[in-house]
Each structure stands twice: as C-alpha cells, then as structure tokens.
N, C-alpha and C positions, 0 to 999 in steps of 0.2 A: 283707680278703683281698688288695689292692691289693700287698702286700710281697710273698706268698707263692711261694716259686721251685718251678715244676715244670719236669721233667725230662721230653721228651718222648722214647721209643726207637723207632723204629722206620725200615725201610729203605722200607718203600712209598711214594715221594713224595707221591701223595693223599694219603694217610689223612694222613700226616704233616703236610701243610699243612692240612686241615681242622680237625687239632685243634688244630694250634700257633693257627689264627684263633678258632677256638671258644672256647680257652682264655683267650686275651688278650682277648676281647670280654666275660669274665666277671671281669676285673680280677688274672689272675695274670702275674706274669712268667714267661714261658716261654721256655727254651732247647730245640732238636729237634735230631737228630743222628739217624746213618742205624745207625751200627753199633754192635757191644759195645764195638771197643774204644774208638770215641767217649763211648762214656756212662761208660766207666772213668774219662774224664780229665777230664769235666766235674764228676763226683761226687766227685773230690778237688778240684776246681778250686774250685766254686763252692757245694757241700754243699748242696745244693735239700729244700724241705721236702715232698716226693716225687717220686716217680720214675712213669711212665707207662713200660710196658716190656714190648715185643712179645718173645715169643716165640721166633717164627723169624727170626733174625737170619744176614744171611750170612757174618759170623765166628764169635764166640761166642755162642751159644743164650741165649735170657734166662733161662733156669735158672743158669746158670754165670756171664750179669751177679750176676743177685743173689747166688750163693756169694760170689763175689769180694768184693762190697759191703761183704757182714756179716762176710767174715772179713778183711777194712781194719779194722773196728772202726768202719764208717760206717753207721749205722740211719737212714735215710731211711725213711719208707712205702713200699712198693713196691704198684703196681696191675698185677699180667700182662695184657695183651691175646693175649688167644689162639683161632686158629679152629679149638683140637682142645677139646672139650669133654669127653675122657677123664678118668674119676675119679682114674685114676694120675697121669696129669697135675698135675689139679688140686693133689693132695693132694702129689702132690713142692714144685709151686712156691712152697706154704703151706708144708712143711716146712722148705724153705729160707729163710724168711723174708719171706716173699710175706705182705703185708694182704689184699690180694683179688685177683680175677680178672674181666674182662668178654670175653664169649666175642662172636666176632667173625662177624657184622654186629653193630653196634650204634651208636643215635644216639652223637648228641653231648651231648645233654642228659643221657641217663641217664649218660655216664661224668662228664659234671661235677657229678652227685649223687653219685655212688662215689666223687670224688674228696674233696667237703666232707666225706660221714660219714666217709672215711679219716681224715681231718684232725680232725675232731670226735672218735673218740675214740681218738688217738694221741696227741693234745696232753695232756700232764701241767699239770693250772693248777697256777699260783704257788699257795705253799704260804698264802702273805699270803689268799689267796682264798680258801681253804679251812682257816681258823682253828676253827673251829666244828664242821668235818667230824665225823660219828658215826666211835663205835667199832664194829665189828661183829664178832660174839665166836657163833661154833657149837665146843661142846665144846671143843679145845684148838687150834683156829682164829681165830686175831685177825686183820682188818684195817682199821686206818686209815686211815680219807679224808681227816684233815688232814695227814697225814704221807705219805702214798702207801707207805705201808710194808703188810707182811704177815707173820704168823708164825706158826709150827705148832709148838705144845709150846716155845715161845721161841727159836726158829730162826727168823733172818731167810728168808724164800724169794724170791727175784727173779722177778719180773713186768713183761711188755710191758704199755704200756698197755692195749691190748685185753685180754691176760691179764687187766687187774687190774678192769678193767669189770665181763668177762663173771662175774668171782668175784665181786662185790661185789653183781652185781644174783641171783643165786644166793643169796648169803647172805642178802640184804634177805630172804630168800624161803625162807628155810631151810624145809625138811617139807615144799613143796610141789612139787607137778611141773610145769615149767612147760614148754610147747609148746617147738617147733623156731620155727615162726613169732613166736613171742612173743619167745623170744630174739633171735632176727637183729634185729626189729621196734628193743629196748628198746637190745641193746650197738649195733648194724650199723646202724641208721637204715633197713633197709628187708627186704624181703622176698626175699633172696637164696637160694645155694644152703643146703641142711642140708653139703654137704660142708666150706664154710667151717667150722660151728660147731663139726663133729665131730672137725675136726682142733684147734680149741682148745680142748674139752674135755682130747681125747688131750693138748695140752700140759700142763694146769692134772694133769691125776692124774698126769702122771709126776714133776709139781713138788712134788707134795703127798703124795701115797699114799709114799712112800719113808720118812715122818716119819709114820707110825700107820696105823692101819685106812682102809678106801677113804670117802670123802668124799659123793664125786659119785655118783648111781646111776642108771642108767639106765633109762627106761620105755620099755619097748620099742612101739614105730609111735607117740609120743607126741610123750616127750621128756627131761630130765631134772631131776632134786633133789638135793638139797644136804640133808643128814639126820646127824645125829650117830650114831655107833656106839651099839649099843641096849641097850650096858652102862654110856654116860655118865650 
C-alpha cells in the first residue's frame, strides 16, 4: 500500500489533518487540499488511486467534484464524507459516480477499512493472474474472470469493477437469494448500507435488462437472485 496516492477533500482543517496523519501512518501517500477547485487540479495533476471527498465544500459541492472528475474521463474511487445521511443524498453521490460513502462523525480506522475494501475491489488484477479464471454462463449471460469481460446474447456490456464483482458473485450463485448483508459482506468487505447495494443493482439491470428479459429479481425484505427466464 506504501505507493498508493489518496486524495484528501475537505475544508475543515481538523478533520483534514487527522486524516492526512491517520492515512500516512497506514503507509499511503496522501495529498489534502481545502476546496473543489483544489482537488480539480490535483486530480489531473497527480491522478491519485482514490479520492477522500467531503461533501460540503465552500466552492464546489463534492457532488459536482466528482461530476467533473468522470466527465474528464478520470475514474479515481471516490469515498463521500458526508454529515447529511439522506437517501437522496446518498443515492445522488453513487449515481455520480461515488464508490461509497462514510457519514460523518466517524473514526479513522473505519474510514481506512472503506478505504482498503474501495481499493480491493476496484483494482482490476492483471489478466496474467487470472489465466485460469472460470467462465460464468446463466442463459445467455456470459462472464469471464480471465478476461474481465461480460456479455449478454454476444454483446459486450461495460462494467466498473464493483459492477463486475457484485455480477459475478450473483452469478456464482445463480437461483439463489442471497441476503443484503451477505452481499455488501462478499462484493464491499463489510457490512454497510443496503443503499450502496441497491443503487448497484439499479446499475447492473439498466446495463443488462435492455439485451433480454430482467435477470436480477428481487426478494422483497431479503434480498436478491440472479435466475434465468423460465422459458431458457
């Protein structure tokens, strides 16, 4: 982890120093900066292998850092810190492109566990590592762990890493319903919100369901499966 560049955002100078010491005490290099349009010019500057990125900022909003971000064509992990714990919230700053969210008080140890499983499974391994990777094949759903590829009726479909996790451990699992806790658990490395999961589901069926019948199904107060149309 010793290489790894994070990106600290935020205006509050405590917080902001505790984490920039917390962070480097955990072997990251870290750069902190107070505003949006700071974290603009480091993210082209220095392209950091995530981003730490408050919220309420006094120029630009960290919604609006991270629009800008993804639409540079620069995909950094993004982590929001935020002390509004609204669903709308939430689910905006995942829409935009937000990995996760840590709602504000919080240690410093839980954000540098958010910060590894970010990093754990955004990182695409070398393909050399994954020579051997299974195929995983539900009705006319293929995807490949050696190749980090996916396709639906032989349409390539594009996937985030997390995308391609949270599909993969679904498919592993095809027929069964597998919990909200079990998911965040197996893709996320921990026990976070269901809001996270729900807006990645929302990704995966708007990527998928356009190329055939719906996929994913829902269990309601459970959680969801991954089941073939029950004419395959």
């Amino acid at each position: 982890m010793s290489e790894t560049r994070i990106l600290v955002v935020e205006d509050e100078p405590n917080i902001r120093d505790v984490v920039e010491v917390a962070l480097r005490f955990h072997g990251f290099r870290v750069t902190a900066v107070g505003t949006g349009a700071a974290a603009l010019g480091e993210v082209l500057r220095d392209q950091p292998d995530l981003v730490v990125l408050d919220v309420m900022l006094p120029d630009i909003d960290g919604f609006e850092v991270c629009r800008r971000i993804r639409a540079g064509g620069v995909h950094p992990p993004v982590i929001f810190l935020t002390a509004r714990d609204a669903v709308a919230d939430t689910v905006r700053g995942l829409t935009l492109g937000g990995d996760d969210y840590v709602t504000k008080p919080f240690s410093v140890e839980a954000l540098v566990a958010r910060i590894r499983a970010v990093l754990r499974r955004t990182t695409v391994p070398a393909a050399a590592e994954r020579a051997d990777g299974p195929i995983l094949r539900v009705a006319d759903l293929e995807l490949d762990e050696a190749r980090w590829e996916v396709r639906r009726g032989g349409v390539p479909v594009e996937l985030s890493p997390t995308e391609f996790r949270l599909l993969a451990f679904l498919m592993s699992n095809a027929g069964l319903v597998l919990t909200k806790r079990r998911l965040l658990e197996e893709v996320w490395g921990y026990g976070g919100s269901s809001q996270v999961l729900e807006t990645y589901i929302s990704y995966l069926r708007r990527k998928l369901d356009p190329l055939g019948p719906p996929l994913i199904h829902t269990q309601r107060g459970i959680g969801y499966a991954l089941r073939p149309p029950q004419d395959s």
